[in-house]
NUVO-724277 format. One record per atom (N, C-alpha, C): residue number from 1; residue in one letter; atom name; z negated, x negated, y negated. Coordinates in steps of 0.02 Angstrom, whole numbers, always signed. Atoms other than C-alpha are relative to their C-alpha. Layout:
N
k / r / a / c3 / c1 / c2
NUM / A / CA / Z / X / Y
...
REM end
This chain:
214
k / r / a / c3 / c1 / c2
1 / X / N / -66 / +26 / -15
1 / X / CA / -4706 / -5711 / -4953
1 / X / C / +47 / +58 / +11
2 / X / N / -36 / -45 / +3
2 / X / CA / -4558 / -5607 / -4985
2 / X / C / +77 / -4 / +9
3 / X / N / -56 / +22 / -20
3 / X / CA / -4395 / -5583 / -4920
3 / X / C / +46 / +62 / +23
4 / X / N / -45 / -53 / -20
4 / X / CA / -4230 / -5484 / -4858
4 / X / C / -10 / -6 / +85
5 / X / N / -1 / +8 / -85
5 / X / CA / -4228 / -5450 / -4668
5 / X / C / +36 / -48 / +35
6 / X / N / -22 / +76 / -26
6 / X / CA / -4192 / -5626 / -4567
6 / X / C / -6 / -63 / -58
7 / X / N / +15 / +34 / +49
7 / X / CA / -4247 / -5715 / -4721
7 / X / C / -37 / -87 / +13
8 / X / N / +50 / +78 / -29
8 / X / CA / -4359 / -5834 / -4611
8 / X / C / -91 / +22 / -34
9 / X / N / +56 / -31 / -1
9 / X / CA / -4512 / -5727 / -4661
9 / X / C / -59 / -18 / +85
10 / X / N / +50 / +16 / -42
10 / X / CA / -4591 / -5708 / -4512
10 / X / C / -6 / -54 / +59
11 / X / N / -10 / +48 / -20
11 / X / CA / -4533 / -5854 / -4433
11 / X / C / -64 / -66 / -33
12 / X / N / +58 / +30 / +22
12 / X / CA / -4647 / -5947 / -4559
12 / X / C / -60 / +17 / +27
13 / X / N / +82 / -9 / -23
13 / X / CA / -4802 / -5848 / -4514
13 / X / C / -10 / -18 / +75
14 / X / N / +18 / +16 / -63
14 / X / CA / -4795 / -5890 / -4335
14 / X / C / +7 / -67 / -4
15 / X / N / +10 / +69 / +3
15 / X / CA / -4775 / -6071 / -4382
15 / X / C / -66 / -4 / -53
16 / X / N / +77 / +0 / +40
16 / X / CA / -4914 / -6055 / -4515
16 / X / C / -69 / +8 / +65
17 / X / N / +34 / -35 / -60
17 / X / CA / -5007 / -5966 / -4349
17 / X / C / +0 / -55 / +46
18 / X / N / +14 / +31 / -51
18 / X / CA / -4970 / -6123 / -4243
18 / X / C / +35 / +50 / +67
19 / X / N / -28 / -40 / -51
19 / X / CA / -4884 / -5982 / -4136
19 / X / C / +71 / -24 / +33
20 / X / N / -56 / +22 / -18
20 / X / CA / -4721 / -6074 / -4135
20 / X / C / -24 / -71 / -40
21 / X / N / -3 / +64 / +19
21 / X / CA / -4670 / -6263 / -4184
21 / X / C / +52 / +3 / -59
22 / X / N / -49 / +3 / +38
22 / X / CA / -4594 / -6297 / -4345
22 / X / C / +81 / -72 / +41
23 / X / N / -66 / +25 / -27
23 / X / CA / -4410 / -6399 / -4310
23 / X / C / -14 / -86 / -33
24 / X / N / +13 / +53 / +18
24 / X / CA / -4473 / -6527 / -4426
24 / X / C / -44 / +25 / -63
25 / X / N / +67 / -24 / +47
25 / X / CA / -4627 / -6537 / -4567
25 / X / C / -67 / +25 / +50
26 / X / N / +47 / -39 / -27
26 / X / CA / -4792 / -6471 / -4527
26 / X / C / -28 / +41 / -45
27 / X / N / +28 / -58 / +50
27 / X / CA / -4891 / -6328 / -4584
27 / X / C / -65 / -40 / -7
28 / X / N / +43 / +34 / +29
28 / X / CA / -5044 / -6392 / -4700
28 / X / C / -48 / +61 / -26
29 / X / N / +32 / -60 / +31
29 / X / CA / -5187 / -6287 / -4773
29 / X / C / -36 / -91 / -44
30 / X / N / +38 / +45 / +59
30 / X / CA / -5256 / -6400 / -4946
30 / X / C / +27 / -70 / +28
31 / X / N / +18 / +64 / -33
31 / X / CA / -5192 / -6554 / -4842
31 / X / C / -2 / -5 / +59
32 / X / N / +14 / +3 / -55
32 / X / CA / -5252 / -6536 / -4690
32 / X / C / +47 / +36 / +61
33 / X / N / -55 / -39 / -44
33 / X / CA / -5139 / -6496 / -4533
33 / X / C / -21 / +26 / +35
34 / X / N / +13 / -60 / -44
34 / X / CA / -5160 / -6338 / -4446
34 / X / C / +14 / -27 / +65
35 / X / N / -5 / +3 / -95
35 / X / CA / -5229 / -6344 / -4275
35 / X / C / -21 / +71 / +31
36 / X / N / -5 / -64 / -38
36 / X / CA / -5222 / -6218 / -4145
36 / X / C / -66 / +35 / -3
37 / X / N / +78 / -44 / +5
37 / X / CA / -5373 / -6080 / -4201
37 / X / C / -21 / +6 / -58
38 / X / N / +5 / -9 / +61
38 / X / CA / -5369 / -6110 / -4366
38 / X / C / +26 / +38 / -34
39 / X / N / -6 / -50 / +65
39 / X / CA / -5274 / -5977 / -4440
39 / X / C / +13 / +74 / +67
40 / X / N / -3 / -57 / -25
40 / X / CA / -5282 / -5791 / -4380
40 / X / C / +69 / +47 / -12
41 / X / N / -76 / -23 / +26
41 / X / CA / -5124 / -5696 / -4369
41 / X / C / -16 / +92 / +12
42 / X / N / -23 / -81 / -23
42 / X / CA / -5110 / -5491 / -4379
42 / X / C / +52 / +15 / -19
43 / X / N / -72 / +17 / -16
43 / X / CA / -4959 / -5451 / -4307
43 / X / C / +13 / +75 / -50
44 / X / N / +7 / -64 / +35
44 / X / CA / -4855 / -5304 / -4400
44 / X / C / -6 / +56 / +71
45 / X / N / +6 / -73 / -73
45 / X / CA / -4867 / -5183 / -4225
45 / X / C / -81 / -25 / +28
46 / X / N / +66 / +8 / -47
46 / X / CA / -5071 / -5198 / -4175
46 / X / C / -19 / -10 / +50
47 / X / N / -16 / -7 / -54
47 / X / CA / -5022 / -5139 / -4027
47 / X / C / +23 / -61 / +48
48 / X / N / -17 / +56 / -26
48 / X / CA / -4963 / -5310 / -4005
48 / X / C / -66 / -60 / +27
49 / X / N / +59 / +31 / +6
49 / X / CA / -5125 / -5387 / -4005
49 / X / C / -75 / +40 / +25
50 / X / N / +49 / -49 / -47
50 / X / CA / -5247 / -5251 / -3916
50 / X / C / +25 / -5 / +68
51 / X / N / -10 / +34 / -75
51 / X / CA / -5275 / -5280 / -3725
51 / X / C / -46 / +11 / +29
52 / X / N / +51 / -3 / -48
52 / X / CA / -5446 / -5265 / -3684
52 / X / C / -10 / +60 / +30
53 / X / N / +33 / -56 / -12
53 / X / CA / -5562 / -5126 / -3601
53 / X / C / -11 / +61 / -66
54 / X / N / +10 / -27 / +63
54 / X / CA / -5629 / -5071 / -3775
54 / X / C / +22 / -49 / -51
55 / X / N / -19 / +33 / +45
55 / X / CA / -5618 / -5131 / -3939
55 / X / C / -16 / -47 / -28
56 / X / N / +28 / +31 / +10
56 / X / CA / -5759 / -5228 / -3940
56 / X / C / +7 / -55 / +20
57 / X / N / -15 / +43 / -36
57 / X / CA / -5707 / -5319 / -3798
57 / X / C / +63 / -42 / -28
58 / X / N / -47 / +17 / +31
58 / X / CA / -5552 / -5354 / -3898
58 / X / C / -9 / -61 / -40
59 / X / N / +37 / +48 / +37
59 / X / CA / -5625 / -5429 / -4040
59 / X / C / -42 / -62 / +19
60 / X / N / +34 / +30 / -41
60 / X / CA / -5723 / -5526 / -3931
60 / X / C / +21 / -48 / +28
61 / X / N / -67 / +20 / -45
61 / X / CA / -5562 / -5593 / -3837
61 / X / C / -20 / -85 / -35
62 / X / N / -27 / +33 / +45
62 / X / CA / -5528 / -5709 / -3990
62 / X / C / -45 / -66 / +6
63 / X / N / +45 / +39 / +10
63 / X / CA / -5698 / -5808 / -4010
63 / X / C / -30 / -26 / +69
64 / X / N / +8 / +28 / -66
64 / X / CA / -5729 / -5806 / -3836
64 / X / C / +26 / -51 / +36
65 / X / N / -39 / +61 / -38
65 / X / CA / -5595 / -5924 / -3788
65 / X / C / +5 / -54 / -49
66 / X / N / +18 / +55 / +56
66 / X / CA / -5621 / -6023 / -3928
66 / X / C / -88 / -49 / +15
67 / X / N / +68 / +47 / -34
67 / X / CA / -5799 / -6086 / -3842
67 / X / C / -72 / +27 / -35
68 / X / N / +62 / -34 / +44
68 / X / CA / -5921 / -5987 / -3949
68 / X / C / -39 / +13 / +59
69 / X / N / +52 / -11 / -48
69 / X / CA / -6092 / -5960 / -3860
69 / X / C / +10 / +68 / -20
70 / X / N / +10 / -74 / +8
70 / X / CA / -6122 / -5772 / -3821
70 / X / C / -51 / +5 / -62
71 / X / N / +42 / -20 / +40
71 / X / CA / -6248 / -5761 / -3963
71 / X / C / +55 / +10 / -61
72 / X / N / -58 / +16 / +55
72 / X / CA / -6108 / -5842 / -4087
72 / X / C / +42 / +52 / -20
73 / X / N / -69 / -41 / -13
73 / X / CA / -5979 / -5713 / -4017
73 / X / C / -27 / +64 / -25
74 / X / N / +6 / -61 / +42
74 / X / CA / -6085 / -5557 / -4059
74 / X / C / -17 / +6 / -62
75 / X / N / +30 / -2 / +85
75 / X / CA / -6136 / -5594 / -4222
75 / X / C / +68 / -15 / -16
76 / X / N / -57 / +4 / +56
76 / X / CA / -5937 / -5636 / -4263
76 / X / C / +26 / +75 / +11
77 / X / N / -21 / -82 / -14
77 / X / CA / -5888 / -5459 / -4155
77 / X / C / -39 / +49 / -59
78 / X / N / +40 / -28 / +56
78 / X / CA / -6026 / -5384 / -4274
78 / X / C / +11 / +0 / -64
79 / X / N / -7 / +23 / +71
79 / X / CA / -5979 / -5477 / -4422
79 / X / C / +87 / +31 / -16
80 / X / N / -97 / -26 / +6
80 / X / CA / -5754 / -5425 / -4413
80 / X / C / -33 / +77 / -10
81 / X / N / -7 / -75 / +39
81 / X / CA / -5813 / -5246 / -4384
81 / X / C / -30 / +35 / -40
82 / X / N / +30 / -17 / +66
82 / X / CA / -5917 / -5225 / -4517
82 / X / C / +40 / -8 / -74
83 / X / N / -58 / +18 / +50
83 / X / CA / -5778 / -5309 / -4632
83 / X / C / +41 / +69 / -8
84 / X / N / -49 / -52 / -20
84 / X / CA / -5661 / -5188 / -4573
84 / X / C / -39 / +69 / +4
85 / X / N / +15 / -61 / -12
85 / X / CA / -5763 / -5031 / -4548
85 / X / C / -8 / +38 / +47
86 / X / N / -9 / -36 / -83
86 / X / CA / -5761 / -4991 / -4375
86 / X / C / -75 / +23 / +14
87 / X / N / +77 / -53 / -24
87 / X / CA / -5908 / -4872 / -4314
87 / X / C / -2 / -34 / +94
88 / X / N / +16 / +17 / -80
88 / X / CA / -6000 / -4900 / -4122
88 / X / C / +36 / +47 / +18
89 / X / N / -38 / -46 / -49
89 / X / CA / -5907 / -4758 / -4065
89 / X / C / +101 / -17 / +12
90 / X / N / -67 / +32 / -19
90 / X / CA / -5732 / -4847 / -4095
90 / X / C / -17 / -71 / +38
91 / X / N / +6 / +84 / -17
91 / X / CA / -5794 / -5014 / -4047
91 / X / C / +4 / +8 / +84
92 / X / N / +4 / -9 / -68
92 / X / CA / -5818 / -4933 / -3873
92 / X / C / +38 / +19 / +43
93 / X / N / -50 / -56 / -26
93 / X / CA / -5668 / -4830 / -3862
93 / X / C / +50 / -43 / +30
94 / X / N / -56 / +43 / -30
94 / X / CA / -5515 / -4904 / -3769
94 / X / C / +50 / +10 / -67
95 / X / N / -58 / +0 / +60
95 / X / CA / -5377 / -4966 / -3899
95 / X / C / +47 / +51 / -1
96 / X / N / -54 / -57 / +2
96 / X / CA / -5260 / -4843 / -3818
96 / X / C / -2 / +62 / -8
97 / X / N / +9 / -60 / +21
97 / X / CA / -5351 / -4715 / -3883
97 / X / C / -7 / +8 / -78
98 / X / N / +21 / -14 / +68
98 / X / CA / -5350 / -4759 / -4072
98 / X / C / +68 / +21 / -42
99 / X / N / -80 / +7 / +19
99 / X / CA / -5252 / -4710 / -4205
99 / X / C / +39 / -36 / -32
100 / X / N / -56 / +38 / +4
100 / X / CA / -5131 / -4776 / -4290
100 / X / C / -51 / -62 / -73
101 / X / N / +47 / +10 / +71
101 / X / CA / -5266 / -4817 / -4455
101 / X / C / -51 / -57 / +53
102 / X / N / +78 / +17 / -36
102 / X / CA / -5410 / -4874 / -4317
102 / X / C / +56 / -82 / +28
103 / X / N / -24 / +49 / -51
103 / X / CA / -5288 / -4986 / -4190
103 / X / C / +20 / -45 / -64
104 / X / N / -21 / +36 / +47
104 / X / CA / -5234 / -5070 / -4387
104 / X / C / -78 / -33 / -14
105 / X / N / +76 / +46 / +36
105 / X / CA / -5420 / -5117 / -4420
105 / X / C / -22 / -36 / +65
106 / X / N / +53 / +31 / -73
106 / X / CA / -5469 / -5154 / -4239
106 / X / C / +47 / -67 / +9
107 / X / N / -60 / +74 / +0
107 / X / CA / -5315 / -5295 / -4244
107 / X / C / -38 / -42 / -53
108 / X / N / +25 / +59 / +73
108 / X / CA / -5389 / -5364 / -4414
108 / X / C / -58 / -7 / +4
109 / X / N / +23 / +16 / -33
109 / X / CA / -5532 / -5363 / -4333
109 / X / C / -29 / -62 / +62
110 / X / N / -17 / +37 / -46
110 / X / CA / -5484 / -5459 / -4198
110 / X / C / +3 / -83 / -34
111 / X / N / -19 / +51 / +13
111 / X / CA / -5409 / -5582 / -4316
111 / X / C / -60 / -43 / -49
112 / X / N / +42 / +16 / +39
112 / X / CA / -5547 / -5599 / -4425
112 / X / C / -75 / -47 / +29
113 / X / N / +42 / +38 / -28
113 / X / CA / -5662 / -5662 / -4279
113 / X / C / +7 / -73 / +23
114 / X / N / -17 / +67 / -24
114 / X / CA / -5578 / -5810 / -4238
114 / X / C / +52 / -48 / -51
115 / X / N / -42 / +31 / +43
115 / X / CA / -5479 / -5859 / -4397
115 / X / C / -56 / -45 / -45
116 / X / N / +32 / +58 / +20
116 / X / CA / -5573 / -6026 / -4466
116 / X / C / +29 / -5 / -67
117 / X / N / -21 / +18 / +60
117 / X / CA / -5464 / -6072 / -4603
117 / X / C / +53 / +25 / -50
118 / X / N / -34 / -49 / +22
118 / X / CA / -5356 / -5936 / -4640
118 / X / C / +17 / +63 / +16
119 / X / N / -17 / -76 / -29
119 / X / CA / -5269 / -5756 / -4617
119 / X / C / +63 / +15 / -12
120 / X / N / -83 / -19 / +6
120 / X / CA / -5083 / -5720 / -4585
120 / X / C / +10 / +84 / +10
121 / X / N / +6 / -63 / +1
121 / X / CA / -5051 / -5542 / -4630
121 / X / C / +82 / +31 / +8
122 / X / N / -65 / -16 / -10
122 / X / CA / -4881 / -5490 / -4567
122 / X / C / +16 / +94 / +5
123 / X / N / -7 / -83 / +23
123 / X / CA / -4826 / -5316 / -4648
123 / X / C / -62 / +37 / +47
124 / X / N / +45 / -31 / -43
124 / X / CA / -5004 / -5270 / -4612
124 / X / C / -18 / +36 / -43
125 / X / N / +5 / -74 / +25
125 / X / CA / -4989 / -5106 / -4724
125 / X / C / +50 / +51 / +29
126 / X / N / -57 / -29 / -56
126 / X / CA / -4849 / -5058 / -4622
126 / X / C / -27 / +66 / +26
127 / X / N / +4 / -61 / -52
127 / X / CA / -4855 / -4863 / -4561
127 / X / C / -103 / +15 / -16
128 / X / N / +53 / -18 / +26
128 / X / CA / -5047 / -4848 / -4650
128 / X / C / -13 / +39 / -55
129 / X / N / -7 / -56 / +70
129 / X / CA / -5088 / -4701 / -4765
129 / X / C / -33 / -49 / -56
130 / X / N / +3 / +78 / +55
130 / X / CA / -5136 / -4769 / -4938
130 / X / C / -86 / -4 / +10
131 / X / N / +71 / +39 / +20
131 / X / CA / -5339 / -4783 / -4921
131 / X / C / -12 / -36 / +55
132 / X / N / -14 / +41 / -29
132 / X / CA / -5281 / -4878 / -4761
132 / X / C / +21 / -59 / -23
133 / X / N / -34 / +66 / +56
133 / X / CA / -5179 / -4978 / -4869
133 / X / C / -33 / -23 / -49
134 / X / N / +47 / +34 / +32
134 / X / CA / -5299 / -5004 / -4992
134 / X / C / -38 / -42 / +23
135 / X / N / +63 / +41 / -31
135 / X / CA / -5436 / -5070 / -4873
135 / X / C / +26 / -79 / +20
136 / X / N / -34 / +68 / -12
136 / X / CA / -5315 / -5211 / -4817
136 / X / C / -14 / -30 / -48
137 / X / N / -23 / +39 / +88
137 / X / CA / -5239 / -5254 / -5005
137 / X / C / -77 / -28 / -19
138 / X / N / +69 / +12 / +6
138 / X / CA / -5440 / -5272 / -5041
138 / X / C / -32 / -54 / +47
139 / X / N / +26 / +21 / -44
139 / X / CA / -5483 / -5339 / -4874
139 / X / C / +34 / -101 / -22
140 / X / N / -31 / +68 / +8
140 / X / CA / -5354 / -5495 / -4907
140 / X / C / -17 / -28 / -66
141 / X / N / +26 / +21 / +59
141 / X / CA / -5410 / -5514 / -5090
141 / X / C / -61 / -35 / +6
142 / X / N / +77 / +19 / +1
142 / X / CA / -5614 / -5529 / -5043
142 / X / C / +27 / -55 / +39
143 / X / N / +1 / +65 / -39
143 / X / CA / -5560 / -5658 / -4899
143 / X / C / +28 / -82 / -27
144 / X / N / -31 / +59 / +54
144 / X / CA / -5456 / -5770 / -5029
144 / X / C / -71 / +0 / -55
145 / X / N / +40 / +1 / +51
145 / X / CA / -5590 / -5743 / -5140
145 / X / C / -70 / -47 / +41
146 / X / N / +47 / +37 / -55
146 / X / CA / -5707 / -5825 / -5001
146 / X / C / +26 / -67 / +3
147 / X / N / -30 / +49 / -9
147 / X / CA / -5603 / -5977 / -4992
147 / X / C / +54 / +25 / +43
148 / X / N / -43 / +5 / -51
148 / X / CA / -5483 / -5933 / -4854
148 / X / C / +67 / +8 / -27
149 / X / N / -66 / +12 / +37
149 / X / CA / -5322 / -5975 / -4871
149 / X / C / +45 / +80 / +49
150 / X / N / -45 / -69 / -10
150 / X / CA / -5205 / -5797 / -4857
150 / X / C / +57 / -7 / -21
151 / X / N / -77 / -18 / +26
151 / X / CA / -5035 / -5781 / -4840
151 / X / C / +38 / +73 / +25
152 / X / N / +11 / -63 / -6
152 / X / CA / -4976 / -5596 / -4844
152 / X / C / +85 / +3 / +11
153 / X / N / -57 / -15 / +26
153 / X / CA / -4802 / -5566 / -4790
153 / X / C / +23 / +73 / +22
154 / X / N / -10 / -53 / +28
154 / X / CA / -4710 / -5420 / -4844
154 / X / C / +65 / +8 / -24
155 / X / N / -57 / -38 / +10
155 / X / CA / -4542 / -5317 / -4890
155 / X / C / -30 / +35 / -78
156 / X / N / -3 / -41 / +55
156 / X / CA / -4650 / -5221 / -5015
156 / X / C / -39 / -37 / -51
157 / X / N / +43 / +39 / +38
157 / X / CA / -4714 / -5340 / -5153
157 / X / C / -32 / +17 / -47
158 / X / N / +54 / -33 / +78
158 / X / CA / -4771 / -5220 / -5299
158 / X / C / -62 / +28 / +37
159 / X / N / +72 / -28 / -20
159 / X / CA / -4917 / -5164 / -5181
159 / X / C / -35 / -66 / +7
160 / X / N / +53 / +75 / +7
160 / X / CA / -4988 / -5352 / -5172
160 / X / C / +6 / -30 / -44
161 / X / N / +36 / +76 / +93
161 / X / CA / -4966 / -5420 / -5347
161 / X / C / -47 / +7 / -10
162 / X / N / +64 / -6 / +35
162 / X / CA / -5106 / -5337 / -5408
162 / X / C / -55 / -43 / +43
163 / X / N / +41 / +32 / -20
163 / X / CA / -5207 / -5454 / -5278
163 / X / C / +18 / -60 / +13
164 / X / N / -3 / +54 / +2
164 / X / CA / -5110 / -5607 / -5250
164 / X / C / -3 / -39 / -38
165 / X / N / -11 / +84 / +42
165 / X / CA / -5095 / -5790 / -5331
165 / X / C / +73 / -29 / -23
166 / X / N / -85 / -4 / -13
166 / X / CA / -4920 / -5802 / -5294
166 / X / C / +40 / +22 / +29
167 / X / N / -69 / -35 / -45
167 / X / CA / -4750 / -5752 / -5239
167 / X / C / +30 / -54 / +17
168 / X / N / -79 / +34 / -19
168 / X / CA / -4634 / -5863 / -5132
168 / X / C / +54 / +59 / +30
169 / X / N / -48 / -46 / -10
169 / X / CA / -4480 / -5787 / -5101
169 / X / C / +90 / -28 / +31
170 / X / N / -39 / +22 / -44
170 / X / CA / -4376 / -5835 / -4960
170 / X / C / +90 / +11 / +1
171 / X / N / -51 / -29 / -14
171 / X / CA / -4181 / -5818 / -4941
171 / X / C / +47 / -37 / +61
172 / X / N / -29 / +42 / -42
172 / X / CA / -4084 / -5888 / -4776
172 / X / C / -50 / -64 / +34
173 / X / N / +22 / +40 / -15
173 / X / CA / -4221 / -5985 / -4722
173 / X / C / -47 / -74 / -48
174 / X / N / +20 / +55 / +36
174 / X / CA / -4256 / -6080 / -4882
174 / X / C / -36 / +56 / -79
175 / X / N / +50 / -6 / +64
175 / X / CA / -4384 / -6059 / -5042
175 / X / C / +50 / +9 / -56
176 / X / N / -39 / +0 / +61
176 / X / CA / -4279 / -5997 / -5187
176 / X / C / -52 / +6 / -60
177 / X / N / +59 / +16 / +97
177 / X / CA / -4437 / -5988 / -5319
177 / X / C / -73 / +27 / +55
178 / X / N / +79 / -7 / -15
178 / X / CA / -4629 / -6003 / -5270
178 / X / C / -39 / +22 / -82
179 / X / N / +21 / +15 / +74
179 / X / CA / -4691 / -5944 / -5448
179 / X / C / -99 / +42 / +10
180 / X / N / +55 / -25 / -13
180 / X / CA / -4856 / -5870 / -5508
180 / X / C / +17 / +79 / -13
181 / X / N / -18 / -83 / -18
181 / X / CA / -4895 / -5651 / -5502
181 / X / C / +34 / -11 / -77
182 / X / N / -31 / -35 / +75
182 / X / CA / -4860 / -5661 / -5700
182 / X / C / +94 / +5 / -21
183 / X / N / -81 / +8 / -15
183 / X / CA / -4676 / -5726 / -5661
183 / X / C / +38 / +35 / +39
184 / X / N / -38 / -47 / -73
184 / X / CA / -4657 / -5608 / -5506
184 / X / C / +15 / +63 / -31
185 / X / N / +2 / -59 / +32
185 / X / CA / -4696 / -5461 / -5627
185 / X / C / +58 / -2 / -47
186 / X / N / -62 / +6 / +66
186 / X / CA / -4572 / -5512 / -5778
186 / X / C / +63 / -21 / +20
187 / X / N / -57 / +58 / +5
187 / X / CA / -4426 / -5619 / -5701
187 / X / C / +38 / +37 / +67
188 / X / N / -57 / -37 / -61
188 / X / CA / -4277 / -5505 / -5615
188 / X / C / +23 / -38 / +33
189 / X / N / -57 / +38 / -45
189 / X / CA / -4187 / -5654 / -5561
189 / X / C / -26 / -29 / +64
190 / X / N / -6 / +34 / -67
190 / X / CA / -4292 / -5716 / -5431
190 / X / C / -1 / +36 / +62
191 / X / N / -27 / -35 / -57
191 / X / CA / -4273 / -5564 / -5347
191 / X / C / +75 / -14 / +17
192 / X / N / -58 / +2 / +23
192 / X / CA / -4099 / -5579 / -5377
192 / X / C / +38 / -65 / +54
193 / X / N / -23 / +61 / -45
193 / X / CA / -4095 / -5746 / -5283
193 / X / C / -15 / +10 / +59
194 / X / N / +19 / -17 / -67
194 / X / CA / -4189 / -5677 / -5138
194 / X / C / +40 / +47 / +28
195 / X / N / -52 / -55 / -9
195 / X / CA / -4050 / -5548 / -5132
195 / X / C / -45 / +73 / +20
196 / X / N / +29 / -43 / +0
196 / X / CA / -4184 / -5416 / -5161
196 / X / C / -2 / +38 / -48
197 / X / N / +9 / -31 / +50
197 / X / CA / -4190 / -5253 / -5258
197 / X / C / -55 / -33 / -55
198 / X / N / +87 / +37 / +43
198 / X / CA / -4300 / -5305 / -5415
198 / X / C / -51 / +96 / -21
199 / X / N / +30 / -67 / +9
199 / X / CA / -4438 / -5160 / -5445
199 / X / C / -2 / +15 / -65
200 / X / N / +0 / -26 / +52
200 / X / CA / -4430 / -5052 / -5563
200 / X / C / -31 / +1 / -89
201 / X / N / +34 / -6 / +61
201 / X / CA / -4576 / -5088 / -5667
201 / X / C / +13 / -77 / -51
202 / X / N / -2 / +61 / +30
202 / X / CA / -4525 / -5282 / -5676
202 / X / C / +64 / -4 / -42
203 / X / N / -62 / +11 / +34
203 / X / CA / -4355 / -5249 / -5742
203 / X / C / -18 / +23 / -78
204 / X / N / +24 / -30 / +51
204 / X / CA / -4455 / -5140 / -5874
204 / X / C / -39 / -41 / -58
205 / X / N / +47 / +44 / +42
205 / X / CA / -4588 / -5262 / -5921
205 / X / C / +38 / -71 / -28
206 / X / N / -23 / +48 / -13
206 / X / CA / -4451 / -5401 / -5914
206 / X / C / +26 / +9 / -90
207 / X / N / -37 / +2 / +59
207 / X / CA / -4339 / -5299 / -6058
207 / X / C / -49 / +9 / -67
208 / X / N / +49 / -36 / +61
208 / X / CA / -4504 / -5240 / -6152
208 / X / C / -5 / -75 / -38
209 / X / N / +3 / +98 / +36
209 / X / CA / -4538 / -5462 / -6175
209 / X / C / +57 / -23 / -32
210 / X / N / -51 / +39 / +49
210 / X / CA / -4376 / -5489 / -6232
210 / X / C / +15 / +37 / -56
211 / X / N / -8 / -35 / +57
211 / X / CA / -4369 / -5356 / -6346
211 / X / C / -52 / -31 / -30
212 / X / N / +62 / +41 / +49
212 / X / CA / -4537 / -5441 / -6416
212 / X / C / +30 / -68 / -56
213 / X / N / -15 / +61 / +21
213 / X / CA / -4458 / -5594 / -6442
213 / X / C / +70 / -17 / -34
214 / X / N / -87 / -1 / +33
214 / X / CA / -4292 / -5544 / -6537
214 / X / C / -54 / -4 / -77
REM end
């Protein structure tokens, strides 16, 4: 989901998240209406979402209050930081000692232990070098590729075509084109409607198709 700043971007993901109330409608995954625990949100500041002792305890937070038996809870704490990559020596460390790469995985982490039926990724490449940024872009691909429903939002959209399904593309609060990646790549205008630069390579590939077709 893509948009200009106040677009109603992240206003969606915290209603997707159950974090706020939509005004009217509800949020649906296939049908079904999102209830509170069902979708995991990583926020874009980590920092927003770290709290515990360590990091383990963090991760832990999520499934814990969700009613999981302690057995349940370490095999999901086990299961996020293995996703993510986290070593025993971060898992132990206090959040306020990680850096900026670690406190980004120990959040997705977090979210990954207690997200049931989806994963809200709010500019979660934000301020990550790129094999940071890769592990995400990857990380959200394998989890859609699992079934889970992912919605990725974002300012920078040529770093998630290559893994999404689609682009919606917000302007003032409202859907100006939901299309698929092959339309997001070729078609200037719906940046155009989102009142967003269009990227470089789509304006390219846009004139290369119509030169085809003269």
């Amino acid at each position: 989901m893509v948009g200009a700043s106040g677009s109603g971007k992240t206003t969606c993901a915290r209603i997707a998240a159950g974090l706020i109330e939509a005004d009217t409608g509800h949020a649906t995954i296939d049908a079904r209406l999102v209830c509170p625990g069902d979708v995991g949100m990583c926020f874009q500041r980590p920092q927003d979402q770290l709290f515990a002792q360590s990091v383990a305890e963090d991760i832990a937070f999520g499934p814990t209050n969700k009613g999981f038996s302690p057995d349940d809870v370490e095999a999901l704490v086990a299961y996020a930081a293995a996703r993510v990559g986290l070593d025993q020596q971060v898992m132990d460390a206090s959040p306020l000692t990680l850096s900026g790469g670690q406190a980004r995985r120990a959040a997705l982490a977090g979210t990954l232990a207690c997200a049931t039926y989806a994963v809200v990724f709010d500019e979660a490449t934000s301020g990550l070098d790129g094999e940071a940024r890769s592990q995400v872009l990857h990380l959200a691909r394998e989890l859609a590729n699992e079934g889970k429903a992912v919605l990725a939002i974002t300012h920078d959209v040529s770093e998630w075509l290559p893994f999404a399904d689609r682009v919606v593309f917000l302007e003032k609060g409202c859907v100006v084109a939901d299309v698929n990646v092959q339309e997001a790549q070729t078609s200037p205008e719906v940046y155009e409607a989102a009142q967003l630069d269009c990227p470089l390579f789509v304006s390219v590939l846009h004139e290369l198709l119509e030169a085809c077709y003269v």
